[in-house]
C-alpha positions as CSV (number, residue, x, y, z in Angstrom):
1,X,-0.6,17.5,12.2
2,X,3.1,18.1,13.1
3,X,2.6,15.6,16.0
4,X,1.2,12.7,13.5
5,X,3.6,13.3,11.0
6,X,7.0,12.9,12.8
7,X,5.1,9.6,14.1
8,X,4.1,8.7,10.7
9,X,7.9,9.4,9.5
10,X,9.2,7.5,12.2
11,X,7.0,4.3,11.3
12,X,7.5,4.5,7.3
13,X,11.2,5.2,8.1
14,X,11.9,2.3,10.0
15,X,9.2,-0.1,7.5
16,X,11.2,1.0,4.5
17,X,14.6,0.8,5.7
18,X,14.0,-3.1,7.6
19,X,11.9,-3.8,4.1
20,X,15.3,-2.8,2.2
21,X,18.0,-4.9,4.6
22,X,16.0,-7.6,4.4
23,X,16.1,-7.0,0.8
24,X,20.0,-6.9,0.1
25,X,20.3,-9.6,2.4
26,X,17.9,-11.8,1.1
27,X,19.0,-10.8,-2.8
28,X,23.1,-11.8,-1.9
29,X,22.4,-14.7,-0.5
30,X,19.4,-16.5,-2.6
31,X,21.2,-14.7,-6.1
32,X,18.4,-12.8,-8.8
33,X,16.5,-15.5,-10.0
34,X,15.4,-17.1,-6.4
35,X,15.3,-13.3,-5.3
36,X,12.8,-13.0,-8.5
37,X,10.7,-15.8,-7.6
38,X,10.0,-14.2,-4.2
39,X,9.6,-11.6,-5.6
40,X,6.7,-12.6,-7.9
41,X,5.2,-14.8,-5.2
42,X,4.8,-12.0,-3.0
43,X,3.6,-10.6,-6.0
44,X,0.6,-13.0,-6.8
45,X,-0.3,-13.2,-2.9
46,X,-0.8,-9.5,-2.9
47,X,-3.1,-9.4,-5.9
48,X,-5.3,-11.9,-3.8
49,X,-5.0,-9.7,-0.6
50,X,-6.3,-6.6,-2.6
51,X,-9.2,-9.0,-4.7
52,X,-10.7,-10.0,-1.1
53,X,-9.5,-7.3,1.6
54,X,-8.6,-4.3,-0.1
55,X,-10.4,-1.1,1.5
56,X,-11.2,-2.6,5.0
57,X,-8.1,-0.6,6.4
58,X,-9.0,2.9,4.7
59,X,-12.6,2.5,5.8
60,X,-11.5,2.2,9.4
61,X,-9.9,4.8,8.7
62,X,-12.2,7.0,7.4
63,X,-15.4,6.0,8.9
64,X,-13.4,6.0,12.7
65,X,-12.2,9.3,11.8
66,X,-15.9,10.8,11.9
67,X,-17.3,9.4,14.4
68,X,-15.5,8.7,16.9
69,X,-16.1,12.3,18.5
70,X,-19.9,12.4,17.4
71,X,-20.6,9.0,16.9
72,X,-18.8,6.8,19.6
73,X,-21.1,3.6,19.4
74,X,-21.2,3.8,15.4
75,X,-17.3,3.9,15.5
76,X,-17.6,1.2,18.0
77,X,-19.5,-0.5,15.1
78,X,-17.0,0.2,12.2
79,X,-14.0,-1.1,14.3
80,X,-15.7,-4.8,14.9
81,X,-16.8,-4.6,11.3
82,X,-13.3,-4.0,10.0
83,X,-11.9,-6.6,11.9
84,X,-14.6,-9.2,11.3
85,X,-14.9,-8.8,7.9
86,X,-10.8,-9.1,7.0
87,X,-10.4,-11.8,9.0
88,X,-12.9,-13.9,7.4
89,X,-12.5,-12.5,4.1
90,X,-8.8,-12.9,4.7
91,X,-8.7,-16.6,6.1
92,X,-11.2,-17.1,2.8
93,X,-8.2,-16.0,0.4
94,X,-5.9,-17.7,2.2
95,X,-7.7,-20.9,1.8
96,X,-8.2,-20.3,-2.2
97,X,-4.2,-19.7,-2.9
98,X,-2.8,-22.7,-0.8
99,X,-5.6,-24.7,-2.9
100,X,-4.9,-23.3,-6.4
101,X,-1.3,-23.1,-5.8
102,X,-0.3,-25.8,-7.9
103,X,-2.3,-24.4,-10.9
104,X,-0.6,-21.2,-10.1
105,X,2.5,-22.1,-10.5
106,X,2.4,-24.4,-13.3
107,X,0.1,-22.7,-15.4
108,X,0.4,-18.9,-14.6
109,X,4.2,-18.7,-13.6
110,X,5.2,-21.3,-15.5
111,X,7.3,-22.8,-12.6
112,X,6.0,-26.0,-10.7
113,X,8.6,-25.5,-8.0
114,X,6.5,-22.4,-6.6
115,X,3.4,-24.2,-5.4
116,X,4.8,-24.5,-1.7
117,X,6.2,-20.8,-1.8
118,X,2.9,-19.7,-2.7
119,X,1.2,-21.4,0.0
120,X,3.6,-20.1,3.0
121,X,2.8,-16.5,0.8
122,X,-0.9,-17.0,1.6
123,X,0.1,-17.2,5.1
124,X,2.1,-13.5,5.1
125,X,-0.9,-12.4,3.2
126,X,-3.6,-13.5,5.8
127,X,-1.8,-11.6,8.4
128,X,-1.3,-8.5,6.1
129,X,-5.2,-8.3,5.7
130,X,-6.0,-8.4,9.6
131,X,-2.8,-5.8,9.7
132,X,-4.3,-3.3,7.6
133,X,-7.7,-3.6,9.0
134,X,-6.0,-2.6,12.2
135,X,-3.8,0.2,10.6
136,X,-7.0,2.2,9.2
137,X,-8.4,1.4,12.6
138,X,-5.5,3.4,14.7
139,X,-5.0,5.8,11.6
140,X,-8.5,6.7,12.1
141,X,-7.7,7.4,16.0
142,X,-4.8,9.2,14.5
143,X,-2.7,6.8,17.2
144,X,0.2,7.4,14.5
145,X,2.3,6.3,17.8
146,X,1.5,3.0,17.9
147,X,1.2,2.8,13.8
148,X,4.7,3.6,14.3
149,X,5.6,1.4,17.0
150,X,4.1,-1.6,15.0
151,X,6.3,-0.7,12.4
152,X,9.0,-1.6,14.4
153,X,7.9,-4.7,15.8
154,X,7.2,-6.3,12.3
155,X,10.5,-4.4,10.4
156,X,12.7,-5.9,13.4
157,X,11.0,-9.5,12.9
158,X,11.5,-8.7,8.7
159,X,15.2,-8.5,8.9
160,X,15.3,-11.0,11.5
161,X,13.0,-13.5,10.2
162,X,13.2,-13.2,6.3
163,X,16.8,-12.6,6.7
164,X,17.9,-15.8,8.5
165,X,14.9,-17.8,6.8
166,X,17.0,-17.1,3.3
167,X,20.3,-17.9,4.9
168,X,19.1,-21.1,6.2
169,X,16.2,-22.0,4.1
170,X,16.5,-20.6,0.9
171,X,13.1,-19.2,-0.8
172,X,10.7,-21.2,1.7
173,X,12.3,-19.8,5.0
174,X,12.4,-16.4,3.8
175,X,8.8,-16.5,3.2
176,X,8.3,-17.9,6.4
177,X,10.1,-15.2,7.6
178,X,7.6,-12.2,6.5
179,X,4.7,-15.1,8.0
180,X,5.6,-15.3,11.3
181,X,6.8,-11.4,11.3
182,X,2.9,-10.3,10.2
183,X,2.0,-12.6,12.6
184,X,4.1,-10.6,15.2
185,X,2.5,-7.2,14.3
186,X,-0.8,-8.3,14.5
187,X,-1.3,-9.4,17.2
188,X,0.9,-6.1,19.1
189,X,-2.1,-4.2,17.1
190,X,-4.9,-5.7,18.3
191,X,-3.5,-5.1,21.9
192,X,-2.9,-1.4,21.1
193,X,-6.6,-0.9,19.2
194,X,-8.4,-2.2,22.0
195,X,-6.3,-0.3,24.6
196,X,-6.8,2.7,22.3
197,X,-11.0,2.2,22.5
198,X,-11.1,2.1,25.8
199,X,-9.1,5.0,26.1
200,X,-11.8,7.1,23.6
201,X,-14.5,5.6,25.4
202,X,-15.6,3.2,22.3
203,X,-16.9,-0.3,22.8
204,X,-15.8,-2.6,19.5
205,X,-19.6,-3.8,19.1
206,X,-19.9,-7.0,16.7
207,X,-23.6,-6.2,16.0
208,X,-24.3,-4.5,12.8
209,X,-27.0,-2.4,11.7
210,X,-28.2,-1.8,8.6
211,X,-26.3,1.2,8.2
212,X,-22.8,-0.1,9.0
213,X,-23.3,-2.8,6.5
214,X,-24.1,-0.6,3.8
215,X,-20.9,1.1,4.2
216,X,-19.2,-2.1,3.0
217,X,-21.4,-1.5,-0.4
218,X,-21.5,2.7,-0.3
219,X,-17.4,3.0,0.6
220,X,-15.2,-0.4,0.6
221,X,-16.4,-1.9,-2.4
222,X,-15.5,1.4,-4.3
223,X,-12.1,1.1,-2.5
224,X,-12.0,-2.6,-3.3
225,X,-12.6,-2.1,-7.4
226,X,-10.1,0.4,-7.2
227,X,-7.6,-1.4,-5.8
228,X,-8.2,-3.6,-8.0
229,X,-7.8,-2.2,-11.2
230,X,-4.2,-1.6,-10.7
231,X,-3.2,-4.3,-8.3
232,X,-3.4,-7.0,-11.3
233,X,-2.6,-4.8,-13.9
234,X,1.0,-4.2,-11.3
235,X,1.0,-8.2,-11.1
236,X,0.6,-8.7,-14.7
237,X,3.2,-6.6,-15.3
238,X,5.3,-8.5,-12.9
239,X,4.3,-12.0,-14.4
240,X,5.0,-10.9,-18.5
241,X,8.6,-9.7,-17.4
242,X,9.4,-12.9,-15.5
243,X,8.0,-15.2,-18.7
244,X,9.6,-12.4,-21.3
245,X,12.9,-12.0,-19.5
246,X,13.3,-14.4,-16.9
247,X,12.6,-14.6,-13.2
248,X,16.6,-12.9,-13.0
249,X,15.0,-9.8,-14.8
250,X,12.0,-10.0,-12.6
251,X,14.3,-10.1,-9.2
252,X,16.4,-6.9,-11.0
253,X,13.1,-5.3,-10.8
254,X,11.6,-6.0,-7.7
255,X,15.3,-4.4,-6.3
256,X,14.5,-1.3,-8.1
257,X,10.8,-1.0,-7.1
258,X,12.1,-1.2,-3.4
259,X,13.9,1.9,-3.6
260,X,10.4,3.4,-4.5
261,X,9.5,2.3,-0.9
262,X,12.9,4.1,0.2
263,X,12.1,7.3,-1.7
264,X,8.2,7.6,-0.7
265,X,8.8,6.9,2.6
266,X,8.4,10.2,3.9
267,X,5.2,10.8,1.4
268,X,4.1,7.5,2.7
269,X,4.3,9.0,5.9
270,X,2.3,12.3,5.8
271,X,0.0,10.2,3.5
272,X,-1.0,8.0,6.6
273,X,-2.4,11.2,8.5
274,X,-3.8,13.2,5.5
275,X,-7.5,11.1,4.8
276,X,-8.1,10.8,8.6
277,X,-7.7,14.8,9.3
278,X,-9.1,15.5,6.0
279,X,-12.0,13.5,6.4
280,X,-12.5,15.1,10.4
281,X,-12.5,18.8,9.0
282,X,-14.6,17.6,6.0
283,X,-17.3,16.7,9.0
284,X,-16.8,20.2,10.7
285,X,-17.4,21.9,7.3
286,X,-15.5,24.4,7.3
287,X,-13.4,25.0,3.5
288,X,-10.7,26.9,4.4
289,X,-9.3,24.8,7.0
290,X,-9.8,21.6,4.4
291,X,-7.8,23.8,1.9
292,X,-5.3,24.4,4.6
293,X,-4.7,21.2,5.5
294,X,-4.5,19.8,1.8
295,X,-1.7,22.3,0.6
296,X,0.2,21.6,3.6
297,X,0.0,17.9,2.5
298,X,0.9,18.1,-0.7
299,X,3.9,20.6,0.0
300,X,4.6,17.3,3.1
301,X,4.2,14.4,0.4
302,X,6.0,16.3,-2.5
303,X,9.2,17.9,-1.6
304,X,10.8,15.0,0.0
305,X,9.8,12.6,-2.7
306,X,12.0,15.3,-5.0
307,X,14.7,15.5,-2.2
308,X,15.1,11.9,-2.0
309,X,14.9,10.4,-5.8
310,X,17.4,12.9,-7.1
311,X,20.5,11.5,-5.2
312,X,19.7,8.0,-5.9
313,X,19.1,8.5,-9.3
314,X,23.1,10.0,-9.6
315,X,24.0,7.0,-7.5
316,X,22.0,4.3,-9.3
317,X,25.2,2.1,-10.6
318,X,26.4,2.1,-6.9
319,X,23.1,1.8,-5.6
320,X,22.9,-1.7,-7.0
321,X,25.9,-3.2,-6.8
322,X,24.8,-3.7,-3.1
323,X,22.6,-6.5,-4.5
324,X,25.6,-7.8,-6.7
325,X,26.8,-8.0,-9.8
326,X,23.8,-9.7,-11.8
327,X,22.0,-6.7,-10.9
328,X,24.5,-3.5,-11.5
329,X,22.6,-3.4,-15.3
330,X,19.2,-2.5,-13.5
331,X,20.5,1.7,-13.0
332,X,18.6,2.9,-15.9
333,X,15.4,1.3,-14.2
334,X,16.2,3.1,-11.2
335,X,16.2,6.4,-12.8
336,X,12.9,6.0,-14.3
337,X,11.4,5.0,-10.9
338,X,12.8,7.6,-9.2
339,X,11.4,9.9,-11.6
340,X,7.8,8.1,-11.4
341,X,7.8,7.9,-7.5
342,X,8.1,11.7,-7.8
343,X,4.7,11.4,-9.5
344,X,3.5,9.3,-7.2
345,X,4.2,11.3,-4.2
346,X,2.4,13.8,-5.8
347,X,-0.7,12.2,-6.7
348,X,-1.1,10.9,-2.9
349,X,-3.3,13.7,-1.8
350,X,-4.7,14.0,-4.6
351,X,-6.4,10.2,-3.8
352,X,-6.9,11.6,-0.4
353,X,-9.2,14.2,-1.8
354,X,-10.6,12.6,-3.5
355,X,-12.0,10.3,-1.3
356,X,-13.0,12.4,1.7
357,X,-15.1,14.4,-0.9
358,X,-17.2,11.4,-1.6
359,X,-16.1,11.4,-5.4
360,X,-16.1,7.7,-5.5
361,X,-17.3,6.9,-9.3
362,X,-14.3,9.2,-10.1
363,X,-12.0,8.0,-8.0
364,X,-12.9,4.2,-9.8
365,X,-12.3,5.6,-13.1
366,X,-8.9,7.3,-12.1
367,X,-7.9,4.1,-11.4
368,X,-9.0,2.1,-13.9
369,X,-7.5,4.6,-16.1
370,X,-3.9,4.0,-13.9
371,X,-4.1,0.3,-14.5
372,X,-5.1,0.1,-18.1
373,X,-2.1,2.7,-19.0
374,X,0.3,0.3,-16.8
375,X,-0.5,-3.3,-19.3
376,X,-0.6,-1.4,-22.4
377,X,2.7,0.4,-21.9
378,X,4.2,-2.7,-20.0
379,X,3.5,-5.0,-23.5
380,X,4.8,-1.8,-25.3
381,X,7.9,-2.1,-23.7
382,X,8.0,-5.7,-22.8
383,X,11.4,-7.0,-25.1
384,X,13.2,-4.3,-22.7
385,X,13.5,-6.5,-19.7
386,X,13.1,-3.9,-16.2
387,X,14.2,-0.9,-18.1
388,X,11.0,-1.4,-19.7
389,X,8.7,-2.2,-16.9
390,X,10.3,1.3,-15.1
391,X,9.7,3.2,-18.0
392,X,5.9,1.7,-18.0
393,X,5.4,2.8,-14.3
394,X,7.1,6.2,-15.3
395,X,4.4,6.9,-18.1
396,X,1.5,5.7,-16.0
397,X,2.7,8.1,-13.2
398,X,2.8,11.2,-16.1
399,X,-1.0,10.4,-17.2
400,X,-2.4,9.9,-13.6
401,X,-0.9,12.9,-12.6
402,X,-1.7,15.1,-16.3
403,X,-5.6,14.2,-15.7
404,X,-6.1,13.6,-11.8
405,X,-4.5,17.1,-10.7
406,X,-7.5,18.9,-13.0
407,X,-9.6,17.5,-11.8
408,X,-9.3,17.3,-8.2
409,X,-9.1,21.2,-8.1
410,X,-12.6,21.1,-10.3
411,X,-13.6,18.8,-7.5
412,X,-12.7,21.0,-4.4
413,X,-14.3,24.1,-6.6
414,X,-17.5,22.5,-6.9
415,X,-17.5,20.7,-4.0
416,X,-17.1,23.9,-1.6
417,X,-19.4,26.1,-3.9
418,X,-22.1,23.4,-2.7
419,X,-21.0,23.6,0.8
420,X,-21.3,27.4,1.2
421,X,-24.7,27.6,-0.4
422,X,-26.0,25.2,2.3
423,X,-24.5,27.0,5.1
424,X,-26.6,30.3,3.6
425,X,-29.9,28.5,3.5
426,X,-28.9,27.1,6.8
């Protein structure tokens, strides 16, 4: 666990801090507005993304993570699966943005000018569906290494890319930019996932039984729906501050929302190895260890969450005067995100446990519950620009946390009470 999480640390360390370069960079030299467009286009791709490819990557993850020691030619199976199915599905969304694009952006975000940002968007986002279908995949190996590694190959081509792309093509090149760097990480993880196959003795197999395919209905579509109830209510959110406040407001926010990135990146981190461990002692049933390994995350994903935030909430003022003047008046939002990544960092393994106890219908309704509190608080608070929007994600992290932490220790009680009865009639 050590091992995967200095790897894991590593890889969201170098992501977060290339993501928040790029960022400054790209912000200075496009101004807020243009740096809010972006924003919201990367926004809108996304919320496609998780509508057709969401959960591919976590059941790689999970699904490699049982059976690759029991099971070789059924994770053999899942891997081809994985990577089949997002790069259809995600070639499919790709297709349906660049065609809708002009309705997009005249109709939804009230901007014609966006219709050929969109379209170089769907291009980032078809590479960032084949990317996390190979993430779960090597999470699932726990090959946190070359997770890691990747990391670095497309946060190099970020700052590189996106940051000359702004400089020298204003909003279209720096999309370009995050294209052509997804393009460059996927195709350094498809090398390392088939070298990492062969290496566990698993042939990626592109014939399908009966029972791999109903994983896709039993597991990923769960994933998908609850992805999905928070993904658009996130966009949504995104959208009614841009047409409230203005896309300047919008680019204030998407500033602040970075330094979430920046604050959970060690969280992040731990995060990537907890369902892929959790999952492998929940096959060798054996409670106490799964216990073990849980509070270890939690205490891994928690304290430097709290360790992090507090500093840049003092420094929030300073903080964004990096980005420039027009965006100094954003430090209030800061402190509310810093308090609600806290939250979030907290409620990570809690997701994790959820899932590798097979409490799916739960885990929907946690997160339908997540996204509905996000719009209703986000119109609450809508006439106070990104102050508003923060304080939203802050009171969405308080009730996910206030009814998912409950519950997931009713879960483990029950859950392990079943477990220990079978092992006696066994």
């Amino acid at each position: 666990m050590a091992a995967g999480a200095i790897w894991s640390i590593a890889g969201a360390g170098i992501a977060s801090g290339c993501t928040m370069l790029a960022n400054i960079i790209s912000a200075r030299v496009l101004g807020a507005a243009p740096f809010g467009e972006m924003a919201i286009v990367l926004s809108t791709t996304n919320l496609f993304t998780s509508l057709f490819t969401a959960g591919m990557g976590m059941t790689a993850t999970r699904y490699v993570a049982e059976a690759r020691d029991s099971e070789p030619e059924r994770a053999g199976a899942i891997v081809g699966l994985s990577w089949a199915t997002s790069m259809v599905v995600g070639a499919a969304a790709a297709l349906l943005v660049i065609l809708f694009a002009p309705v997009l952006s005249r109709q939804v975000l009230g901007k014609e000018t966006l219709a050929v940002p969109l379209s170089l968007g769907a291009a980032a986002m078809f590479f960032a569906a084949l990317n996390g279908s190979q993430v779960g995949t090597l999470s699932g190996f726990e090959s946190f290494r070359h997770v890691a590694t990747g990391n670095l190959v497309r946060g190099i081509g970020i700052v590189i890319l996106v940051s000359a792309g702004a400089i020298f093509g204003g909003l279209n090149g720096a999309l370009l930019g995050y294209a052509l760097a997804g393009a460059a990480a996927t195709i350094y993880y498809q090398l390392v996932v088939r070298r990492e196959c062969e290496a566990n003795g698993i042939r990626i197999s592109y014939r399908f039984s009966g029972d791999e395919l109903r994983v896709l209905s039993r597991f990923t579509l769960p994933v998908l729906i609850t992805t999905f109830s928070f993904t658009p209510a996130q966009w949504w959110g995104n959208v009614l501050l841009a047409t409230h406040s203005g896309y300047a407001e919008a680019g204030v926010f998407n500033a602040v929302l970075h330094w979430q990135l920046f604050i959970l990146f060690f969280s992040t981190a731990v995060s990537n190895i907890g369902l892929p461990m959790l999952s492998n002692i929940r096959a060798e049933r054996d409670p106490a260890k799964y216990k073990r390994c849980l509070a270890l995350t939690f205490a891994l994903t928690t304290a430097p969450a709290i360790v992090i935030a507090i500093p840049i909430a003092i420094l929030a003022p300073w903080i964004l005067h990096l980005y420039g003047r027009e965006f100094v008046h954003g430090s209030t939002a800061l402190i509310f995100i810093s308090a609600a990544s806290v939250l979030t960092a907290l409620n990570i393994p809690v997701g994790h446990a959820i899932w590798s106890l097979d409490a799916i219908r739960p885990a929907v309704a946690l997160a339908l519950l997540r996204g509905g509190v996000l719009i209703i608080a986000a119109y609450a608070l809508a006439d106070k620009a990104a102050t508003g929007l923060a304080e939203a994600y802050l009171i969405m992290a308080a009730i996910q946390t206030a009814v998912s932490i409950p519950f997931m220790f009713w879960l483990l009680k029950n859950s392990f009470v079943h477990e220990q009865v079978e092992a006696i009639a066994a």
